[in-house]
N, C-alpha and C positions, 0 to 999 in steps of 0.2 A: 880433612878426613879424620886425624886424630882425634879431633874436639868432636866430632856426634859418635866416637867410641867411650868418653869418656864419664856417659851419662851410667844409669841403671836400668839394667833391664827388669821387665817386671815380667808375672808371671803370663802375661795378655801378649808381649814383644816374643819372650820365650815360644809360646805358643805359635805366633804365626810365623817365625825365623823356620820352625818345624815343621808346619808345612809347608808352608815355601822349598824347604830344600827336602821335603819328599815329592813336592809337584816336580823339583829340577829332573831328583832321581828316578823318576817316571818318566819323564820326556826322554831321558838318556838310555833308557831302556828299549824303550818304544824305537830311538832312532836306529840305537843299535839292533834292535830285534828288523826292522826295512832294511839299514845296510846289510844282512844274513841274506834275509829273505834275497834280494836285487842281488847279488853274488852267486848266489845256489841258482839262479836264473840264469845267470850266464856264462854256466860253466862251458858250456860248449865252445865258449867264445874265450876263452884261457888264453890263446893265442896272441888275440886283438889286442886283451886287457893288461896282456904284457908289454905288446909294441905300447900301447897307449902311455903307460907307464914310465917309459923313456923318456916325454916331454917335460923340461923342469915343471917341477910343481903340480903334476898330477897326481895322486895316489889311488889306491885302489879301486876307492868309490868315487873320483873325478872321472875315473878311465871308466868305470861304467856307466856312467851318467854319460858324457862324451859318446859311448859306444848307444846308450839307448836313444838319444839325440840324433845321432849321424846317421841308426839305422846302419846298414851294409849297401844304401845307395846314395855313395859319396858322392857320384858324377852328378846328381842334383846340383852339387854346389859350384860347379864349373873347373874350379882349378883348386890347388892347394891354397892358395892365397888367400882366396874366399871364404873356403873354409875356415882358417885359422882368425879369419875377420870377422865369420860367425860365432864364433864358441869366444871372442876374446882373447886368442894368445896370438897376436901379430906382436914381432917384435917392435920396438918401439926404440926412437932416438931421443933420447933426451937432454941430449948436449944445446946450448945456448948457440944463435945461429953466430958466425963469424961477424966481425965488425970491423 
């Protein structure tokens, strides 16, 4: 990684380094401007988005994605178990079996 810093930039590299990271700073914008938007959506749901929140490693916008996913009719999924086997957070063993 050192050695392809070590060359020259020219003014053509310069150039597209520039937009490149105004196309990033645009995408960051945009994402952030949907995470507003999908939060101001769910205020009513403060509540949910707070239990939600409890679960390691959700944050604010996991917990509203979670919440627009799950909908308010959990009993779809049968049991908690299911659910958690839906969305990907079942706990998981990863200990090597006994020998």
């Amino acid at each position: 990684m050192h050695d392809a810093l070590q060359g020259e930039l020219t003014a053509s590299h310069v150039f597209v380094l520039h937009e490149l990271l105004g196309h990033i700073e645009g995408l960051e914008a945009a994402i952030a401007r949907f995470d507003a938007r999908l939060l101001g959506e769910l205020e009513s749901e403060i509540n949910a988005l707070a239990l939600l929140q409890t679960l390691p490693g959700v944050d604010a916008i996991g917990a509203a994605m979670l919440l627009v996913e799950i909908d308010s009719n959990i009993i779809a999924f049968g049991s908690p178990d299911r659910l958690a086997s839906s969305v990907g957070v079942c706990p998981g063993n990863n200990e090597p079996a006994a020998k």
